[in-house]
NUMAR-344083 format. One record per residue (C-alpha): residue in one letter; x, y, z. Coordinates in steps of 0.001 Angstrom, whole numbers, padded with zeros to 6 digits, always signed. Layout:
AXYZ;...
This chain:
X-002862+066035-026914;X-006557+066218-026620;X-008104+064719-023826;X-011106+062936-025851;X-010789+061076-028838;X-013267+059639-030845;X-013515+055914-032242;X-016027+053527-034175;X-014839+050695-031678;X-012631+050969-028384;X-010905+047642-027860;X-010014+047220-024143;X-007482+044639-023433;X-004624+043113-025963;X-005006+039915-026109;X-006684+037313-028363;X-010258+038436-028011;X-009548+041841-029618;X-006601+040868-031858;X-009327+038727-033697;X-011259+041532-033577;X-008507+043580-034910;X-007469+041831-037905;X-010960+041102-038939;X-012062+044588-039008;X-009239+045599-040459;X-009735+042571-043442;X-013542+043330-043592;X-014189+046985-042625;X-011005+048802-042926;X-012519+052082-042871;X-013766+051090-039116;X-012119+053616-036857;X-010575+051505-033669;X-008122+051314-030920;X-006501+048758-028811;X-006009+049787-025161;X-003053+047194-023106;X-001670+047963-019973;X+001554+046282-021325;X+004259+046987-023406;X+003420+044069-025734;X+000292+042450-026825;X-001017+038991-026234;X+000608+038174-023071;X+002345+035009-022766;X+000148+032485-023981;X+000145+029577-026748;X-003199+029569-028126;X-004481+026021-030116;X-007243+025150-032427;X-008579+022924-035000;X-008331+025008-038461;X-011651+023694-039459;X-012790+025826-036914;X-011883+028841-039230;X-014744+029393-041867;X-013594+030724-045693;X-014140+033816-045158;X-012140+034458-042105;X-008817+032611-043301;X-007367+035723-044694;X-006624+037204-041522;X-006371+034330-039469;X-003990+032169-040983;X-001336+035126-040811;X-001477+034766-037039;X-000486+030672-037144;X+002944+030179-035860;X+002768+026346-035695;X+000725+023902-037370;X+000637+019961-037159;X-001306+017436-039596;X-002754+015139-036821;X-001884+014635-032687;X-002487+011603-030456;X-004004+011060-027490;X-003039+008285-024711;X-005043+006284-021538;X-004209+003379-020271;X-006986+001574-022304;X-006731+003223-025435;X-003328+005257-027746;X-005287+006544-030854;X-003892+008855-033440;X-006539+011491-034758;X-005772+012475-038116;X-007363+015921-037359;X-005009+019181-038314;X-003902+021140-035369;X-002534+024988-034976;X-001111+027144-032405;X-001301+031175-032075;X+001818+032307-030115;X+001921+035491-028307;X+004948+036429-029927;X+003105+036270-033533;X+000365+037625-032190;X+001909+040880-030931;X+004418+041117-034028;X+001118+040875-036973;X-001339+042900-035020;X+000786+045638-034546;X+002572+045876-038166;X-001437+045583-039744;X-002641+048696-037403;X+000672+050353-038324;X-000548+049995-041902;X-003693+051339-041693;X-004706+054914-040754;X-007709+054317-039350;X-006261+051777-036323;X-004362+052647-033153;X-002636+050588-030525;X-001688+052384-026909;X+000614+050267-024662;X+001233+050796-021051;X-001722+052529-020743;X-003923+051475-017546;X-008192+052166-017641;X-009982+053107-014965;X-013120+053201-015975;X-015362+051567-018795;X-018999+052661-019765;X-020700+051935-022954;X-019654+054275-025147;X-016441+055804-022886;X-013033+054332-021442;X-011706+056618-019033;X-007829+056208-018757;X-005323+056511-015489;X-003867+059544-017265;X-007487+061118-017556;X-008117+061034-021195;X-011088+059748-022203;X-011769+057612-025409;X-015266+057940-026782;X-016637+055350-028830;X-019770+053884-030792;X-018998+050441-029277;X-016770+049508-026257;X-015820+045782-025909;X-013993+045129-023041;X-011714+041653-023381;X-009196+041855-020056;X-009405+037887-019782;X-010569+035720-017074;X-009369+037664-013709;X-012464+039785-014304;X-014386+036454-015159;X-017427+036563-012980;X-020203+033888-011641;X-022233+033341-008606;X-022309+029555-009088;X-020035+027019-008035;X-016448+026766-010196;X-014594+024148-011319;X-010709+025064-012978;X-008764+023342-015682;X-005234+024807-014234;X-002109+024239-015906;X+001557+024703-015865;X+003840+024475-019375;X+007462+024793-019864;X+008844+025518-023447;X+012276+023767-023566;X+014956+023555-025796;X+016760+020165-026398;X+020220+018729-026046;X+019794+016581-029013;X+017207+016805-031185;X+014396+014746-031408;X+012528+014614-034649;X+009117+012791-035793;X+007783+013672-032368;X+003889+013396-032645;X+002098+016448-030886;X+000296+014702-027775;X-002961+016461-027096;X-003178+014163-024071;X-001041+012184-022073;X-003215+010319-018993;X-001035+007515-018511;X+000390+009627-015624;X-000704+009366-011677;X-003898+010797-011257;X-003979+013249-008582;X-005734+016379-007860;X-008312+015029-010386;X-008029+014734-013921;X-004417+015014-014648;X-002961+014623-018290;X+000395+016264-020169;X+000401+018250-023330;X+003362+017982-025436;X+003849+019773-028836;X+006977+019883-030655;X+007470+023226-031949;X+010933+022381-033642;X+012694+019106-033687;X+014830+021004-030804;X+012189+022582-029030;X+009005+021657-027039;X+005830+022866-024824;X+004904+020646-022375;X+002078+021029-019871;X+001260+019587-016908;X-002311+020170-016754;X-005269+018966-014015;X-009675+019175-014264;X-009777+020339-010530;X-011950+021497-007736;X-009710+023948-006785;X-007858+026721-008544;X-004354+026303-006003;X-001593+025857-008560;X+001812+023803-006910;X+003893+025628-009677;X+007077+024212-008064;X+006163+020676-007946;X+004595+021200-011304;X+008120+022172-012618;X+010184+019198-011515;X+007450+016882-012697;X+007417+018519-016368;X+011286+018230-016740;X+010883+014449-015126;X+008337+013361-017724;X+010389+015307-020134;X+013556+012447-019066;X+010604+009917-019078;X+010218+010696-023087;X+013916+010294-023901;X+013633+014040-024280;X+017211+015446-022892;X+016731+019360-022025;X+019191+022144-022651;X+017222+024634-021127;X+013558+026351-020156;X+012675+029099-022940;X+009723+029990-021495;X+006943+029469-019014;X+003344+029437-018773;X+000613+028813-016449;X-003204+029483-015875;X-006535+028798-013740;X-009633+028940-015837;X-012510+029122-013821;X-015352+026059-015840;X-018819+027104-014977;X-021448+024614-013891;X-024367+026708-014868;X-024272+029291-018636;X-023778+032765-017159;X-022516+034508-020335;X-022395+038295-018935;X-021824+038964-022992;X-023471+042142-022137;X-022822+044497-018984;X-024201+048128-018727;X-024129+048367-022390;X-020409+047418-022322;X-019858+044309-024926;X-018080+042596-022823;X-015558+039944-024649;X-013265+037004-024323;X-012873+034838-020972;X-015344+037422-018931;X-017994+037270-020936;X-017963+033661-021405;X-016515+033720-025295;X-015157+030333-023973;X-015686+026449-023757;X-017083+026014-020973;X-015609+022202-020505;X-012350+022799-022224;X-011244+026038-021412;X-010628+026732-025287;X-011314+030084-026780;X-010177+030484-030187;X-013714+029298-031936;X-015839+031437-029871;X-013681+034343-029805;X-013615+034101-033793;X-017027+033985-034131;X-017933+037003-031769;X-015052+038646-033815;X-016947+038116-036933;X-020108+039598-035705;X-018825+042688-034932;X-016906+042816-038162;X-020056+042454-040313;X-021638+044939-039608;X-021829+048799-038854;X-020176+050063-034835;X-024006+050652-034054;X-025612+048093-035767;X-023613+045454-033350;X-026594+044468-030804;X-029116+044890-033823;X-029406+042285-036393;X-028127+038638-035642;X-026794+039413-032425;X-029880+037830-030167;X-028913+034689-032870;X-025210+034810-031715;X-026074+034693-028799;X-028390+031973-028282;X-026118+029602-030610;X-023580+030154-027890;X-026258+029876-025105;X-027711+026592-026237;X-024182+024912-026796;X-023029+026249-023485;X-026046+025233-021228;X-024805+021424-022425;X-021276+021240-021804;X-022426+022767-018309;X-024372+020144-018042;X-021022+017929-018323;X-019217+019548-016213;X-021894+019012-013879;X-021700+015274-014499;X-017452+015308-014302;X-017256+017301-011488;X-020416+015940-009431;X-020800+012727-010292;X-017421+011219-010829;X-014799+010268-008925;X-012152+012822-008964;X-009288+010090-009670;X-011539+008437-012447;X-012272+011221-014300;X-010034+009940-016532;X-012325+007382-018208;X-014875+009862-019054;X-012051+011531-021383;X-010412+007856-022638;X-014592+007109-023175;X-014520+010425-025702;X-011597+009890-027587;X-013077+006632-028843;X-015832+008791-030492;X-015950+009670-034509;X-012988+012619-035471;X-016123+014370-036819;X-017796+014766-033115;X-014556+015290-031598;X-013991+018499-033531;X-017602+019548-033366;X-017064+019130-029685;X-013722+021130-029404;X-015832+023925-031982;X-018855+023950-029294;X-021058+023342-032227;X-022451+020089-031156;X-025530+018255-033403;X-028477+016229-031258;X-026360+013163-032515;X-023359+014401-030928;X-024893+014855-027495;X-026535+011376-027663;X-023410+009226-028824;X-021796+011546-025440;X-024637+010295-023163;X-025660+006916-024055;X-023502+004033-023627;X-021445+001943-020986;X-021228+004495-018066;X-017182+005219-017021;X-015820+003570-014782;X-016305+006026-010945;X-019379+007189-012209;X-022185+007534-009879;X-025594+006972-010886;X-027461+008861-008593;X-025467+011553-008500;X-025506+011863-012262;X-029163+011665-012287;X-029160+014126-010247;X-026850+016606-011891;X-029051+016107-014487;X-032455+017160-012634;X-030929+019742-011005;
């Protein structure tokens, strides 16, 4: 075996980042010559990712829609003030789809590669250097290894989370997905459970918090999922799975999209919401960019634009983070959220896109301020 290969594009990283990027170079440039480094056996992790399909444009369907492992016509949403049903489609990327599409289209093509259990040492901007010493050369290098290499010299905030995928004594059918459950005790800030209903027989539910601090009680967050499971009438067999994460929310934009000439994608380089945590539309537009055009033509044309869509949605939502995390009360956080959901389904999903109008941001900011909201220190979030 040689000890430098050649590429068009060096994907470092397996999860959903490059897969995007995967199967849309592989849908739009098929001729693109590209590799997938993961240090695991298996790519994607283990991870549920969820999105709004109108954040999928026509021309990225194709290879998107492949990936879906669950999809549900509409979700609720429930506060103590308000239960609304949002007739809004919903989808969810598993890992296990993720891992078995991606790697059956590169098997197909023989321009694609995946290695597994392959560790990198080093990454430069047109180089990975791997533990084994080979090198892999390539026109572009975008590095995607997720948020532990997330980086920002500003204060954090973390949407953490704990989820248990159960399987059910008796099934339970009709079970609307709920997006968000804050009828719970507030503690540790924002708190709210996320159920979806896979089958009638089988269910995700996630305990999830908007904290100050990324310290994750993964015990105690176990007993209480399987207790509010008991509180829904829903009688558990067993735990299928688990999953859990801390995603560092940024208070100031800090994309680091670009770091010595290494594209750097996903979570660390901000290819996120930076109020949700979400990453499916930003990752899918970053994977379109590179898929339109030629390996060295990907900082060129339209990339300053990319970036300064992203920029100018981003330094908002900081801005509301700002305001959630400096100006409210960390218990009443929860009526800036019930105060959203009463908002137009069309600004919702522009909001969960990050592709907010002027309107948008107005009908966010002007009204009755929630309850635990301080003035001053909103005004001064905002003059900061």
């Amino acid at each position: 075996m040689s000890n430098e290969k050649s590429y068009d594009c060096v994907l470092v990283g397996g999860g959903l980042q490059n897969a995007l990027i995967a199967m849309a170079l592989l849908a739009r440039r098929p001729q693109t010559r590209f590799v997938i480094v993961e240090r695991e056996s298996r790519l994607g992790g283990n991870h549920l990712w969820c999105f709004h399909p109108r954040d999928v444009p026509d021309e990225a369907r194709d290879f998107v829609e492949p990936l879906v492992a669950h999809r549900w016509p509409s979700y609720e949403v429930s506060f103590p003030h308000l239960n609304r049903r949002l007739n809004l489609a919903y989808a969810g990327i598993t890992s296990d789809r993720l891992h078995q599409v991606v790697t059956e289209r590169v098997a197909a093509s023989s321009a694609a590669t995946i290695l597994h259990g392959v560790s990198v040492d080093e990454v430069s901007a047109h180089a990975v250097t791997l533990a084994d010493g080979r090198t892999l050369e390539g026109t572009v290098v975008v590095d995607s290894r997720g948020p532990e290499l997330f980086k920002s010299a500003g204060r954090l905030a973390y949407q953490k989370f704990l989820g248990l995928e159960i399987s059910l004594s008796k099934p339970r059918p009709g079970f609307m997905p709920r997006v968000m459950d804050a009828t719970v005790p507030q503690v540790d800030g924002y708190r709210f459970f996320y159920t979806l209903p896979f089958q009638d027989d089988q269910f995700l539910i996630e305990d999830t918090y908007y904290s100050d601090t990324p310290d994750l009680d993964r015990d105690r967050l176990r007993q209480g999922i399987l207790a509010y499971a008991q509180d829904q009438g829903l009688v558990v067999r067993d735990v299928v799975r688990e999953e859990s994460g801390v995603l560092p929310l940024t208070m100031r934009s800090e994309p680091h999209a670009v770091r010595d000439g290494v594209l750097v994608g996903g979570y660390a380089g901000g290819w996120f919401h930076p109020t949700t945590g979400y990453t499916f539309p930003v990752a899918l537009r970053l994977a379109m960019h590179i898929s339109s055009r030629a390996p060295d033509e990907v900082f060129a044309a339209g990339w300053d634009r990319l970036l300064a869509q992203r920029q100018g949605q981003a330094g908002f939502f900081n801005l509301l983070n700002r305001m959630l995390f400096g100006a409210m009360v960390p218990q009443s956080r929860w009526t800036v959220f019930e105060r959203f959901y009463r908002l137009p389904e069309s600004t919702i999903t522009r909001f969960y896109s990050l592709d907010l109008t002027m309107g948008d941001r107005v009908r966010l900011l002007v009204g009755r301020p929630p309850q635990g909201l301080s003035l001053r220190a909103a005004i001064a979030q905002v003059l900061e």
